[in-house]
Jmol script that loads the backbone (N, CA, C; Angstrom):
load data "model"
ATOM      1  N   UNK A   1     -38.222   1.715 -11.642  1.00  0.00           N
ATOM      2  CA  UNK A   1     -37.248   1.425 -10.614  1.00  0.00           C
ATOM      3  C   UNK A   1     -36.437   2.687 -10.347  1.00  0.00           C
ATOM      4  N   UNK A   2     -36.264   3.188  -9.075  1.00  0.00           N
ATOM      5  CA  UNK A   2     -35.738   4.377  -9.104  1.00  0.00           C
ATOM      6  C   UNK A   2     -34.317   4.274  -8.149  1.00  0.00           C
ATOM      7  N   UNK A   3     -33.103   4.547  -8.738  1.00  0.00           N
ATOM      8  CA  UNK A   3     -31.711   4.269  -8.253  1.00  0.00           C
ATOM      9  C   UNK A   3     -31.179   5.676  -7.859  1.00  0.00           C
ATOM     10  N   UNK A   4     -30.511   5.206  -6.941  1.00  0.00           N
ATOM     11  CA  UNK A   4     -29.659   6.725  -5.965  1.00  0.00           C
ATOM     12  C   UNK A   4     -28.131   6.087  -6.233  1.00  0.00           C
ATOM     13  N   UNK A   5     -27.349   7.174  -6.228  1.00  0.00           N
ATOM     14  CA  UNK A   5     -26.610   7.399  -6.596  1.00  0.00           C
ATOM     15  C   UNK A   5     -25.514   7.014  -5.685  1.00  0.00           C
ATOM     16  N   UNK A   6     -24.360   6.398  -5.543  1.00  0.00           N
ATOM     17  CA  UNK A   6     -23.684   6.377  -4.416  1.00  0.00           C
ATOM     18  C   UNK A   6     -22.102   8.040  -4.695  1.00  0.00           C
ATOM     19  N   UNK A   7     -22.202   8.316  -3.421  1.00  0.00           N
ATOM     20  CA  UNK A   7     -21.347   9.400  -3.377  1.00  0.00           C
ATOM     21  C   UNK A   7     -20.282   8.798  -3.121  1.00  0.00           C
ATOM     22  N   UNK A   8     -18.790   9.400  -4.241  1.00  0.00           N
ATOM     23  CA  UNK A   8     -17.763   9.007  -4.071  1.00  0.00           C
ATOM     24  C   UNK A   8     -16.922   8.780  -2.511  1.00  0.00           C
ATOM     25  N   UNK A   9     -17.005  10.269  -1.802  1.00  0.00           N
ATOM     26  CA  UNK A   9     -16.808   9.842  -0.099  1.00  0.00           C
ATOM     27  C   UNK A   9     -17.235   8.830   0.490  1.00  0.00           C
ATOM     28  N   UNK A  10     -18.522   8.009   0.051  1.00  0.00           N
ATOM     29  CA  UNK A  10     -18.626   6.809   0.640  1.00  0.00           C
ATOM     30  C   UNK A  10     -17.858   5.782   0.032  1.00  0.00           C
ATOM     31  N   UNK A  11     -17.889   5.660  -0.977  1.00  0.00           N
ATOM     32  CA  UNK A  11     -17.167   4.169  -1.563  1.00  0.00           C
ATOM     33  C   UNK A  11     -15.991   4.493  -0.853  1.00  0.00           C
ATOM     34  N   UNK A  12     -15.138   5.680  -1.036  1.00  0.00           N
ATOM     35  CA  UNK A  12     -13.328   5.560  -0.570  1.00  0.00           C
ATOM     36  C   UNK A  12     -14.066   5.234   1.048  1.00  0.00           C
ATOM     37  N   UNK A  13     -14.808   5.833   1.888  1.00  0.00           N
ATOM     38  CA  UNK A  13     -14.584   5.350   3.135  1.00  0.00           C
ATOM     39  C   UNK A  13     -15.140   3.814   3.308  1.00  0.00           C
ATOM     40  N   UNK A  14     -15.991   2.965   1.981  1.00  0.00           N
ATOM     41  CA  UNK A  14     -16.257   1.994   2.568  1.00  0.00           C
ATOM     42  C   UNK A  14     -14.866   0.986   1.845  1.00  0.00           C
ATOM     43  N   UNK A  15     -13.907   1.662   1.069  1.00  0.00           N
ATOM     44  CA  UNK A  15     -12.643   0.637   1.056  1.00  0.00           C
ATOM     45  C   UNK A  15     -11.882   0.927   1.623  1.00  0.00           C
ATOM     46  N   UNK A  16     -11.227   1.996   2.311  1.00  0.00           N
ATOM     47  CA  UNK A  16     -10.392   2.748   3.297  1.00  0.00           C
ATOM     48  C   UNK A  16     -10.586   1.911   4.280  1.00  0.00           C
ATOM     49  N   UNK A  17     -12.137   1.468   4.953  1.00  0.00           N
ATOM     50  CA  UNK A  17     -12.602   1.079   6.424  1.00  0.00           C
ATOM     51  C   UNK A  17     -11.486  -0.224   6.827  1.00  0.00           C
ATOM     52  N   UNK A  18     -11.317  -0.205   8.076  1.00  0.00           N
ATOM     53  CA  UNK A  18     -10.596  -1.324   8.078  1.00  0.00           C
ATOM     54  C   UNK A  18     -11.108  -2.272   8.454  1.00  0.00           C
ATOM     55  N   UNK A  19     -10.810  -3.415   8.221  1.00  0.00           N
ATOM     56  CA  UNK A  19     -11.780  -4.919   8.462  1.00  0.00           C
ATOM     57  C   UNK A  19     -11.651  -5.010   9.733  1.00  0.00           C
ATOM     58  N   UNK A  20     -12.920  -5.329  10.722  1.00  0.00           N
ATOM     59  CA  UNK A  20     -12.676  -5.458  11.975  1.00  0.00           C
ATOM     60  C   UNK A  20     -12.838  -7.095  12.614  1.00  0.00           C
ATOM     61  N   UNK A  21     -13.311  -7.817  11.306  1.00  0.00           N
ATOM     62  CA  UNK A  21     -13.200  -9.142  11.588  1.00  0.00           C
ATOM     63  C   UNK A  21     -11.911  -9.702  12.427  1.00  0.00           C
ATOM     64  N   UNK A  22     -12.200 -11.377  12.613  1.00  0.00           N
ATOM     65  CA  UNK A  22     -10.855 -11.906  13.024  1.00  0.00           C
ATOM     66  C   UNK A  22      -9.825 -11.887  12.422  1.00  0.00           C
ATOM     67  N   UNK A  23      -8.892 -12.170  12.584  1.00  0.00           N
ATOM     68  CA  UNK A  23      -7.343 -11.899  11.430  1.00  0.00           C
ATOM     69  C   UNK A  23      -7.360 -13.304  11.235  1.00  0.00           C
ATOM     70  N   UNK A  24      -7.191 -12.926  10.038  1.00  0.00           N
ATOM     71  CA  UNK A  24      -6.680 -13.653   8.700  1.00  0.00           C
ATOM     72  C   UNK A  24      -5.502 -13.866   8.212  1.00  0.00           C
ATOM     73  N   UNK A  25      -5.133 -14.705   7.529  1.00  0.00           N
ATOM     74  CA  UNK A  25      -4.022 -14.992   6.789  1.00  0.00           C
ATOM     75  C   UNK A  25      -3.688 -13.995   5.830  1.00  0.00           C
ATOM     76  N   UNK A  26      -2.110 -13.626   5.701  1.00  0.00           N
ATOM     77  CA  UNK A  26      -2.229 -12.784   4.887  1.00  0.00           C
ATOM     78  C   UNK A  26      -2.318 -13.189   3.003  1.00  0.00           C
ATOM     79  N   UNK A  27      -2.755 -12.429   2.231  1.00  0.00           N
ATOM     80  CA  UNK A  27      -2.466 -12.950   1.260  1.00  0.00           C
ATOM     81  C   UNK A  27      -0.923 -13.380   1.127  1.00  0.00           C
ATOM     82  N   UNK A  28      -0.714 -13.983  -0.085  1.00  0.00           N
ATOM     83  CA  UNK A  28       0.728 -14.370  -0.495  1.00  0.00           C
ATOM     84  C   UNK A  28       0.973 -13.640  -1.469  1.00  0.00           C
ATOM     85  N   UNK A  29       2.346 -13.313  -0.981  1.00  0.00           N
ATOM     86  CA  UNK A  29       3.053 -12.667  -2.123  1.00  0.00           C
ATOM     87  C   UNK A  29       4.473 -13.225  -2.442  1.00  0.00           C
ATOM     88  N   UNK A  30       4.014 -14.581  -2.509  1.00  0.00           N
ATOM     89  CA  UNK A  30       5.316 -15.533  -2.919  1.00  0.00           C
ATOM     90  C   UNK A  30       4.996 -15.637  -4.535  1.00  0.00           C
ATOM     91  N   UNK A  31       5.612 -16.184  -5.468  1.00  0.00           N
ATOM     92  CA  UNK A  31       5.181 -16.465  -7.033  1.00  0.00           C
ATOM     93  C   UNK A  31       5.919 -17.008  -7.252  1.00  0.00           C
ATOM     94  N   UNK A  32       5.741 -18.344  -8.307  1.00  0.00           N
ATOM     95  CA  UNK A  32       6.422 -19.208  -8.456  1.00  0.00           C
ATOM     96  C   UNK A  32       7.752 -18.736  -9.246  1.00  0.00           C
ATOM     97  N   UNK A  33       7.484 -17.670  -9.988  1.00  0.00           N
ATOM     98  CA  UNK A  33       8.578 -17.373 -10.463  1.00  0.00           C
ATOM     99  C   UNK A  33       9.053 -16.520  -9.775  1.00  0.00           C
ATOM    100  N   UNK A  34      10.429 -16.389 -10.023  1.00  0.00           N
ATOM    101  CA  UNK A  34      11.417 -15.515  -9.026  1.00  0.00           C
ATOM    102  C   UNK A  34      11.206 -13.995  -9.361  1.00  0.00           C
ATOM    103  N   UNK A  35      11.114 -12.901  -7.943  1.00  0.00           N
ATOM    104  CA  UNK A  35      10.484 -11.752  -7.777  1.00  0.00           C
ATOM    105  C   UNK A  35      11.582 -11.138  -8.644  1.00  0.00           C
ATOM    106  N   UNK A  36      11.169  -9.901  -9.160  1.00  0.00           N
ATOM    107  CA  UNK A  36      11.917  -8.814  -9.597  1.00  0.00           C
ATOM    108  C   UNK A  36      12.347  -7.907  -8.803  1.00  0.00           C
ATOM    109  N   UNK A  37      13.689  -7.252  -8.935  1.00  0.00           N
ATOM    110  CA  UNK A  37      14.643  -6.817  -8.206  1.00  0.00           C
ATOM    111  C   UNK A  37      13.720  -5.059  -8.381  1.00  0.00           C
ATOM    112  N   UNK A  38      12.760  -4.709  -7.335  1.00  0.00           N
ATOM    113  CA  UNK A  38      12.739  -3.611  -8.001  1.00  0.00           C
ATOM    114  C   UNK A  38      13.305  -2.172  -7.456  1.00  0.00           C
ATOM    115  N   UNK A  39      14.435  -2.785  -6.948  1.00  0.00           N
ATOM    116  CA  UNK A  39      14.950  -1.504  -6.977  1.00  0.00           C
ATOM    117  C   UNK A  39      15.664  -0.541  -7.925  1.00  0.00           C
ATOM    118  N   UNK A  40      15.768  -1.403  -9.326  1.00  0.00           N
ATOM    119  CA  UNK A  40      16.244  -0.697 -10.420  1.00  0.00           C
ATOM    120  C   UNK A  40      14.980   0.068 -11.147  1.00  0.00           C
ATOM    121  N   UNK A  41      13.648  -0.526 -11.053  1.00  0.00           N
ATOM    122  CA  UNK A  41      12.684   0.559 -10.903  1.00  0.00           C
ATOM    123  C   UNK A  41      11.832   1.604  -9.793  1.00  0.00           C
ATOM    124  N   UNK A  42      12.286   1.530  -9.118  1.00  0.00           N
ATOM    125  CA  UNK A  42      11.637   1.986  -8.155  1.00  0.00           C
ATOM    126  C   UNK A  42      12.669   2.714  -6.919  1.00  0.00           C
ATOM    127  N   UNK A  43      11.752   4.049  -6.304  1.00  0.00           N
ATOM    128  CA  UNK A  43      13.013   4.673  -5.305  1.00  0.00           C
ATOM    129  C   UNK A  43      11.650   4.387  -4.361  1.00  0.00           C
ATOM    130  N   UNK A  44      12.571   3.877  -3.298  1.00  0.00           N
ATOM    131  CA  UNK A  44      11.695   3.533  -1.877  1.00  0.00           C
ATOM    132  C   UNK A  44      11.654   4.787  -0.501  1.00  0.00           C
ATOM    133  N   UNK A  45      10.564   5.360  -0.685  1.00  0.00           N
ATOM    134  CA  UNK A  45      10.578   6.404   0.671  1.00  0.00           C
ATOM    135  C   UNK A  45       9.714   5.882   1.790  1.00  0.00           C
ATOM    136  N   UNK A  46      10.530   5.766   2.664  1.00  0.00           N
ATOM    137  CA  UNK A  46       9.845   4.968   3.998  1.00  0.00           C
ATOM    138  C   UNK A  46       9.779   6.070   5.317  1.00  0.00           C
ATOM    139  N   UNK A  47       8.218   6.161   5.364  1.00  0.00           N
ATOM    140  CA  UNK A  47       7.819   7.660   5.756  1.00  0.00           C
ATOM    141  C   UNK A  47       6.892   7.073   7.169  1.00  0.00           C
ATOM    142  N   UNK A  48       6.382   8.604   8.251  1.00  0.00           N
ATOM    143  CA  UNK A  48       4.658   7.766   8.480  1.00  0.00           C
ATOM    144  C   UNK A  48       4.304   9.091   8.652  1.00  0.00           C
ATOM    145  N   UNK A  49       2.809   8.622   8.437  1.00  0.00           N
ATOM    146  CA  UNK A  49       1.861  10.061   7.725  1.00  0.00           C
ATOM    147  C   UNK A  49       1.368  10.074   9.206  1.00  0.00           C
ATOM    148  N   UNK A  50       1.295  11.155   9.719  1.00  0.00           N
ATOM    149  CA  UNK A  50       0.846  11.894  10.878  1.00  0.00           C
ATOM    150  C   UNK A  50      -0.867  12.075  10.830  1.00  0.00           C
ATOM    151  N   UNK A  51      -1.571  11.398  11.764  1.00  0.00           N
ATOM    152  CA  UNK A  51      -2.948  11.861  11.726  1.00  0.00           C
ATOM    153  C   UNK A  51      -3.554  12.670  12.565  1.00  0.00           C
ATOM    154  N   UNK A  52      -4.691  13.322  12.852  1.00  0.00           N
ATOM    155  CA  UNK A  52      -5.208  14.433  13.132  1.00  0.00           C
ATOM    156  C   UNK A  52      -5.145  13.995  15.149  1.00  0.00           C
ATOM    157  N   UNK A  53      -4.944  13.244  15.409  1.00  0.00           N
ATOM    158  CA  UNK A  53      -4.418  12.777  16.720  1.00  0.00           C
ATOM    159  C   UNK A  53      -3.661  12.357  16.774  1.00  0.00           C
ATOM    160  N   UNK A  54      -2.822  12.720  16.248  1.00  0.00           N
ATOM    161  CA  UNK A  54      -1.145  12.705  16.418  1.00  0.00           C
ATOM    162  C   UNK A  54      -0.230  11.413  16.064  1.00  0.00           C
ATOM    163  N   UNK A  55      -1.680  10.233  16.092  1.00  0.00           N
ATOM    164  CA  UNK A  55      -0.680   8.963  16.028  1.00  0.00           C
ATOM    165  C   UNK A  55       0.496   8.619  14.331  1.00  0.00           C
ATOM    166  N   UNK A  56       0.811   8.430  13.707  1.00  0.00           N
ATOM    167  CA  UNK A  56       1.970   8.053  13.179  1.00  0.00           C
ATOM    168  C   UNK A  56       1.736   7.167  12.830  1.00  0.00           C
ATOM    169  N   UNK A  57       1.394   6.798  10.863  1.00  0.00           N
ATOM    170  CA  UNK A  57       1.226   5.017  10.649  1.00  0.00           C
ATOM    171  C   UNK A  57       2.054   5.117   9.473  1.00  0.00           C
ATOM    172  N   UNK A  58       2.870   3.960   9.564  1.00  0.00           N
ATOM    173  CA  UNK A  58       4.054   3.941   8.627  1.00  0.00           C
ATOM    174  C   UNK A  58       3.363   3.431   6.972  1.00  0.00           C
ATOM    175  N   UNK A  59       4.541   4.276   6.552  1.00  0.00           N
ATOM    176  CA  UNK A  59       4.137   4.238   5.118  1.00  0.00           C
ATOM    177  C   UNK A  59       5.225   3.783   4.194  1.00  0.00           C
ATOM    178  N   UNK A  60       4.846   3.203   3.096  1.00  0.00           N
ATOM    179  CA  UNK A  60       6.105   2.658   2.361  1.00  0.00           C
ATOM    180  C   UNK A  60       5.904   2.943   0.973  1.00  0.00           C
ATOM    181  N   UNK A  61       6.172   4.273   0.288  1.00  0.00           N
ATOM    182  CA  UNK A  61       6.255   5.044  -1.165  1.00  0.00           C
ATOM    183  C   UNK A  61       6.827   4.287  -2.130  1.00  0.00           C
ATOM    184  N   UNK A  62       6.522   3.912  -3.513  1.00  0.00           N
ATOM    185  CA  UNK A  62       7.592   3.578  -4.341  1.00  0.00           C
ATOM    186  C   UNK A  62       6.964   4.207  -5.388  1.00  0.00           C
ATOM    187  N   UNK A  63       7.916   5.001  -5.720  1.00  0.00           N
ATOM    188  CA  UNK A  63       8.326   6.256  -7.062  1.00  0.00           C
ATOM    189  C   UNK A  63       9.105   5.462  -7.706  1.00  0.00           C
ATOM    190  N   UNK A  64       8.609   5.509  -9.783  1.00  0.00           N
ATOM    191  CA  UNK A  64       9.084   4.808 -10.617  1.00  0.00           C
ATOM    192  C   UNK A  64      10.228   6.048 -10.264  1.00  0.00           C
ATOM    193  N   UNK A  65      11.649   5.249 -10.822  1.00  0.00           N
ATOM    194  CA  UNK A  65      12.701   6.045 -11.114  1.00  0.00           C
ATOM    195  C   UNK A  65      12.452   7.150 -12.177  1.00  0.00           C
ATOM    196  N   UNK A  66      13.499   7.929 -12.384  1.00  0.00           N
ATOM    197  CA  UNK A  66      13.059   9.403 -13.203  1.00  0.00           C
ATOM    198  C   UNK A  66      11.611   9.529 -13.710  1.00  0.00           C
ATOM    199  N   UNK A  67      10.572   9.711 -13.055  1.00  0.00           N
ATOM    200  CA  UNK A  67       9.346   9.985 -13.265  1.00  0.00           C
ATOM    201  C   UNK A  67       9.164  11.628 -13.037  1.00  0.00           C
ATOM    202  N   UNK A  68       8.990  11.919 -14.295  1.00  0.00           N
ATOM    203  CA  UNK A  68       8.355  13.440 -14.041  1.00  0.00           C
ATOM    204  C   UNK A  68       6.405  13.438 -14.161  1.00  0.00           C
ATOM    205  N   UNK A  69       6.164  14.728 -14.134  1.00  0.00           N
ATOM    206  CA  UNK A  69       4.740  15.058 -13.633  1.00  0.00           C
ATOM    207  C   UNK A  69       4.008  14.217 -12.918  1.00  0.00           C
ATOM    208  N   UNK A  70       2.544  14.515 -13.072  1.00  0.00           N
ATOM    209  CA  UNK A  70       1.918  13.761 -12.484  1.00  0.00           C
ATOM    210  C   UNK A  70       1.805  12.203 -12.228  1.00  0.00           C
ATOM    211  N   UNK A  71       1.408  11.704 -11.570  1.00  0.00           N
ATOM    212  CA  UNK A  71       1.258  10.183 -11.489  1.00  0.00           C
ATOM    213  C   UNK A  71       0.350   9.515 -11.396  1.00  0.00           C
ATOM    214  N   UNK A  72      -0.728   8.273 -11.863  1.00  0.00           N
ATOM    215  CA  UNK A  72      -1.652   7.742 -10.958  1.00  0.00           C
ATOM    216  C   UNK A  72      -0.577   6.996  -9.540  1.00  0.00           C
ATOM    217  N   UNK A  73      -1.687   6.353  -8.811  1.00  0.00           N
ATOM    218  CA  UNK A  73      -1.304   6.068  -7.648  1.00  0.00           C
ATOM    219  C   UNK A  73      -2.110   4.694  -7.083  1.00  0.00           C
ATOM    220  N   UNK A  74      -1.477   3.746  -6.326  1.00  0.00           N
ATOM    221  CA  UNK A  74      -2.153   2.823  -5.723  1.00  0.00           C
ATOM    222  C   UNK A  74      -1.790   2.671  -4.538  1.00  0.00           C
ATOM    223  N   UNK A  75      -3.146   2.247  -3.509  1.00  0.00           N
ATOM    224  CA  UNK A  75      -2.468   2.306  -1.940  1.00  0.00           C
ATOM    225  C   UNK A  75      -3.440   1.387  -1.702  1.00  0.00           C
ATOM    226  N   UNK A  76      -2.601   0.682  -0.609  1.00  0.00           N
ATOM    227  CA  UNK A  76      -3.079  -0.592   0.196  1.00  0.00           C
ATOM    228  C   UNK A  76      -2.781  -0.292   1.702  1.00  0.00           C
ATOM    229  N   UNK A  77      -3.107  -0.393   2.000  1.00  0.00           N
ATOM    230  CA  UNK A  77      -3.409  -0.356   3.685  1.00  0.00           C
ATOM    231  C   UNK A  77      -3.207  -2.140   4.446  1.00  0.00           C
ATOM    232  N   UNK A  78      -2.716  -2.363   4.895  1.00  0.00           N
ATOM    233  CA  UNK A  78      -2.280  -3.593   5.619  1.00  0.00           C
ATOM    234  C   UNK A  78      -2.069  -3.813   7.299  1.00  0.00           C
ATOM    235  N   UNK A  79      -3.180  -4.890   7.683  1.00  0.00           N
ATOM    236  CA  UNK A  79      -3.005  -5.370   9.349  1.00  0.00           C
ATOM    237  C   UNK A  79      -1.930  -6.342   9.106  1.00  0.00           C
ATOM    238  N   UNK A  80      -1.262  -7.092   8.314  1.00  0.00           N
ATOM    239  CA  UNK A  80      -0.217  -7.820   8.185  1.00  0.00           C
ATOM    240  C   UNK A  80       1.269  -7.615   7.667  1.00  0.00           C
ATOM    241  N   UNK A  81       1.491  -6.001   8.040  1.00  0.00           N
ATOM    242  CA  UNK A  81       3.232  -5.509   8.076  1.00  0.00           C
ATOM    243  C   UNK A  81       3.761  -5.076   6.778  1.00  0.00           C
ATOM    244  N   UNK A  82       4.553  -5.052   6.372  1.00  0.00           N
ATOM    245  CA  UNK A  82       5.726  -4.709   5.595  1.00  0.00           C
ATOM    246  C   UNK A  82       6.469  -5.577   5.149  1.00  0.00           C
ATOM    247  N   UNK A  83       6.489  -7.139   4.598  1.00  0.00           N
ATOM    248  CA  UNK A  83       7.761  -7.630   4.576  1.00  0.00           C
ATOM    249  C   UNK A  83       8.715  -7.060   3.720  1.00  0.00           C
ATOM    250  N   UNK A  84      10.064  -7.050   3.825  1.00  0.00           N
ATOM    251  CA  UNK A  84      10.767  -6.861   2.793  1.00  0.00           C
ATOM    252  C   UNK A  84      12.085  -7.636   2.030  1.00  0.00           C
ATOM    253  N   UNK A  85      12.085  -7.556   0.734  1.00  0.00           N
ATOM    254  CA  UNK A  85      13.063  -8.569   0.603  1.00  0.00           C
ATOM    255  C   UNK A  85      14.410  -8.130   1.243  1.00  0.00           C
ATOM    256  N   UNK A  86      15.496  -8.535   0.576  1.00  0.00           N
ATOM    257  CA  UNK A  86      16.867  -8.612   0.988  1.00  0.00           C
ATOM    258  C   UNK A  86      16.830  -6.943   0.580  1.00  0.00           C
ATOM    259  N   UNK A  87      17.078  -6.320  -0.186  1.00  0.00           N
ATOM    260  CA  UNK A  87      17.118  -5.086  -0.841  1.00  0.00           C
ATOM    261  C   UNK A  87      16.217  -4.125   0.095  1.00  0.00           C
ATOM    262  N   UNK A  88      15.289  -4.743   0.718  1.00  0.00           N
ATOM    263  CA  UNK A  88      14.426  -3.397   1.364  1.00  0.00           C
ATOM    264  C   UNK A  88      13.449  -3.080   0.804  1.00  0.00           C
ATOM    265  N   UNK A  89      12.979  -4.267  -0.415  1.00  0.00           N
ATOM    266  CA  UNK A  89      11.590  -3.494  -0.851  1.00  0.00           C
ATOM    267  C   UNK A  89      10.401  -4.542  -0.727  1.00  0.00           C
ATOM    268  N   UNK A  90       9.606  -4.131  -0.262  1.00  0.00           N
ATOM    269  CA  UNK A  90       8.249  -5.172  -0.073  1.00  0.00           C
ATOM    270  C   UNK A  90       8.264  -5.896  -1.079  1.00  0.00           C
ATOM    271  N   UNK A  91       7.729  -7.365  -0.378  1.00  0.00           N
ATOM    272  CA  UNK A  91       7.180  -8.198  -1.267  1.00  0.00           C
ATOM    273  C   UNK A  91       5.658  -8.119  -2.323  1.00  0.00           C
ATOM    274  N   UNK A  92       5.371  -7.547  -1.579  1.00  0.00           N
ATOM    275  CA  UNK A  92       3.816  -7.097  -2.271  1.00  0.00           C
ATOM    276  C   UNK A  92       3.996  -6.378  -3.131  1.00  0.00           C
ATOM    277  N   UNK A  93       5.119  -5.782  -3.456  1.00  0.00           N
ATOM    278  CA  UNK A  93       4.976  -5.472  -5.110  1.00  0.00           C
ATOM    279  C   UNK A  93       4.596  -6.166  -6.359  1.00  0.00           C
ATOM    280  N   UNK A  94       4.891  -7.761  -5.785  1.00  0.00           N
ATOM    281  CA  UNK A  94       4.259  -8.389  -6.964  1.00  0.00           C
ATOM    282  C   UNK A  94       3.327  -8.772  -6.855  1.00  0.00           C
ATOM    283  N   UNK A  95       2.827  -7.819  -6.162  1.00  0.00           N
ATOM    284  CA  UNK A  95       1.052  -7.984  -6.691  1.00  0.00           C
ATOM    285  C   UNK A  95       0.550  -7.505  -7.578  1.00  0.00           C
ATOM    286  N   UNK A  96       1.464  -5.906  -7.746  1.00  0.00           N
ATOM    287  CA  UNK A  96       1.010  -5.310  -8.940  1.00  0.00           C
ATOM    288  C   UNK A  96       1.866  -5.308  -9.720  1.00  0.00           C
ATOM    289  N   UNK A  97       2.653  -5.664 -10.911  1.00  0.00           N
ATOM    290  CA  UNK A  97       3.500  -6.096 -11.698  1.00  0.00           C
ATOM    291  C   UNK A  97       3.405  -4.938 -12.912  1.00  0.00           C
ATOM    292  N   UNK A  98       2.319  -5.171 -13.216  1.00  0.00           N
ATOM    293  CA  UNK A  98       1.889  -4.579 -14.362  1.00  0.00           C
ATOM    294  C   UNK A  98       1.663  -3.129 -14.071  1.00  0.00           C
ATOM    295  N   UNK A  99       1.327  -2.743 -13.014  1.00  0.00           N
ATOM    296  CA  UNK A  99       0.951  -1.058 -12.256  1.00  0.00           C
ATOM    297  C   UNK A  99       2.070  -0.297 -12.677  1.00  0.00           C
ATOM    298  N   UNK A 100       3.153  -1.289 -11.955  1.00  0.00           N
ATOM    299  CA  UNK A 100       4.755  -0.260 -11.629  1.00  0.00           C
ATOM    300  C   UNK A 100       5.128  -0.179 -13.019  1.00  0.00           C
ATOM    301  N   UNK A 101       5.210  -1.554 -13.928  1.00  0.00           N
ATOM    302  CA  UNK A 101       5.407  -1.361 -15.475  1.00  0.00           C
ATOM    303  C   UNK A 101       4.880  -0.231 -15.986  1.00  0.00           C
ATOM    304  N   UNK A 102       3.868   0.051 -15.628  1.00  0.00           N
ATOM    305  CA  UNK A 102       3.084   1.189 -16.241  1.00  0.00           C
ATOM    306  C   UNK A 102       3.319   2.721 -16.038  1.00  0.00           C
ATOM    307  N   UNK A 103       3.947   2.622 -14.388  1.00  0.00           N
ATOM    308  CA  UNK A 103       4.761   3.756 -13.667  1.00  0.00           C
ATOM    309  C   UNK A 103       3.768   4.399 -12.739  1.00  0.00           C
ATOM    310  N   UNK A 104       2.939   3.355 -12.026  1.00  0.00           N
ATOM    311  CA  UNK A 104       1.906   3.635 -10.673  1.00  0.00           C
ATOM    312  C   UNK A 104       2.784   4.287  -9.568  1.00  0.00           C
ATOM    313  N   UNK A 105       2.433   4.919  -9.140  1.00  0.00           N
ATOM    314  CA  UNK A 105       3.170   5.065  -7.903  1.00  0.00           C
ATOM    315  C   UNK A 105       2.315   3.759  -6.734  1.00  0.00           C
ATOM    316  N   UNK A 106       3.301   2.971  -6.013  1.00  0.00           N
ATOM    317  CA  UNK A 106       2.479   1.966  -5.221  1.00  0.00           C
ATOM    318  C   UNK A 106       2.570   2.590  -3.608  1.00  0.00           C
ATOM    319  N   UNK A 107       1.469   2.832  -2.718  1.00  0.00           N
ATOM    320  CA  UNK A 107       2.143   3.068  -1.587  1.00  0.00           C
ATOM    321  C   UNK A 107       1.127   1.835  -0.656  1.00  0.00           C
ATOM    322  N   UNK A 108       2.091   1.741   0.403  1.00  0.00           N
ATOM    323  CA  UNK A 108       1.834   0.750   1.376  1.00  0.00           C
ATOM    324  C   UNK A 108       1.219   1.140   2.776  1.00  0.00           C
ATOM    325  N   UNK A 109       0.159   0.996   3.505  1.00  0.00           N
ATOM    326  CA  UNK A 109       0.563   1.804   4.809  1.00  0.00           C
ATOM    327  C   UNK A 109      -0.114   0.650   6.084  1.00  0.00           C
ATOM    328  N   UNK A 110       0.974   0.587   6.905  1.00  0.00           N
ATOM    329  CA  UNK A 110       0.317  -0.710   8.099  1.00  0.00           C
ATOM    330  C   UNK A 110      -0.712   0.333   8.728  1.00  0.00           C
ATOM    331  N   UNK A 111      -1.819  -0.420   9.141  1.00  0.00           N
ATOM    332  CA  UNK A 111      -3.039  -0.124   9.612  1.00  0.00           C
ATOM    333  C   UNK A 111      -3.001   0.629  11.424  1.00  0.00           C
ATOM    334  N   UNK A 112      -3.508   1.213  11.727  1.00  0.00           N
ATOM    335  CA  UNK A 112      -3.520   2.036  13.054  1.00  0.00           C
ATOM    336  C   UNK A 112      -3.070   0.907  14.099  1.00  0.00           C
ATOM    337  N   UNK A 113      -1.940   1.067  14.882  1.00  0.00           N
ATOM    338  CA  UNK A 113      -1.581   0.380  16.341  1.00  0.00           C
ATOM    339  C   UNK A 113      -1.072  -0.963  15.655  1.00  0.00           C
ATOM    340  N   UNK A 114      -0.988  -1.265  14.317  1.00  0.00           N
ATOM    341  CA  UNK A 114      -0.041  -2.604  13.597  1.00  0.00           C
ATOM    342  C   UNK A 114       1.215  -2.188  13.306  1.00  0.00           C
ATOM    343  N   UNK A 115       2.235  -3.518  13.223  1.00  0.00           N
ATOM    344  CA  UNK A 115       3.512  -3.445  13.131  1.00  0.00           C
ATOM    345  C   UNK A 115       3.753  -1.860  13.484  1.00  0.00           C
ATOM    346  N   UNK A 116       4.697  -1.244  12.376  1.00  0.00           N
ATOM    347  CA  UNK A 116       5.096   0.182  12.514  1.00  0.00           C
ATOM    348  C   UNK A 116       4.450   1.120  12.530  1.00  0.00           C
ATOM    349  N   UNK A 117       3.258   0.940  13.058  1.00  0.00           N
ATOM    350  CA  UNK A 117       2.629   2.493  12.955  1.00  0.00           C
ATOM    351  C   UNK A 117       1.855   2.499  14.535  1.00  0.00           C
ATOM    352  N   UNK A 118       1.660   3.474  15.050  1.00  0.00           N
ATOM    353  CA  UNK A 118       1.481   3.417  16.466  1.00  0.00           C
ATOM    354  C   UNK A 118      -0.094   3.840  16.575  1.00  0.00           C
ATOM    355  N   UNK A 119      -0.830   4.223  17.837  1.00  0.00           N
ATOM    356  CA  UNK A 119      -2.086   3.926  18.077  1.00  0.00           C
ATOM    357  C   UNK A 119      -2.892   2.755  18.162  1.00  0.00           C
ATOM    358  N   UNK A 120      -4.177   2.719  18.454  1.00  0.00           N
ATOM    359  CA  UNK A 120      -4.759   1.323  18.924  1.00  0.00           C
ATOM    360  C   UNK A 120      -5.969   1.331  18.265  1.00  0.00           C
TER     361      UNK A 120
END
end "model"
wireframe off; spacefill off
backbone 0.3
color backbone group
């Protein structure tokens, strides 16, 4: 049986790709137990990364507090927005609970021509 290899540039572009299906529900990021306040871990930079045609898709950074050197990192890409709690920080942090515990950097970014980020 003879197996080929998949090249890393493909896997990131086949999870990067954005779903072009119908829209969907978004996941939930409600939990029965009550969310954690994370702004005592976390500093929120609310940015948008400029692409090679100029359009602008908003981004939402969260840096563990006093974190020096390097970091791993997690990013999600979203056709369903930004919510944020009262404080200003997404709900979808508790998705990853255990990441930020760990001191992930989480970043968020709405998808081309959705909510805050412009283009079509």
């Amino acid at each position: 049986m003879k197996t080929t290899g998949i090249t890393l540039p493909l896997v990131l572009a086949l999870i990067l790709w954005p779903a072009t299906g119908p829209d969907i529900a978004p996941p939930s990021t409600s939990n029965a137990v009550q969310a954690k306040d994370w702004s005592k871990f976390l500093v929120k930079i609310d940015t948008t990364i400029q692409m090679r045609d100029g359009a602008r898709l908003h981004t939402e950074i969260y840096v563990p507090r006093n974190a020096t050197g390097p970091l791993p990192f997690i990013m999600e890409r979203t056709p369903y927005g930004l919510q944020s709690d009262a404080k200003g920080y997404s709900g979808r942090l508790n998705s990853y609970p255990e990441l930020v515990e760990d001191g992930y950097i989480v970043v968020y970014q709405d998808l081309r021509g959705r909510f805050g980020s412009e283009g079509e």
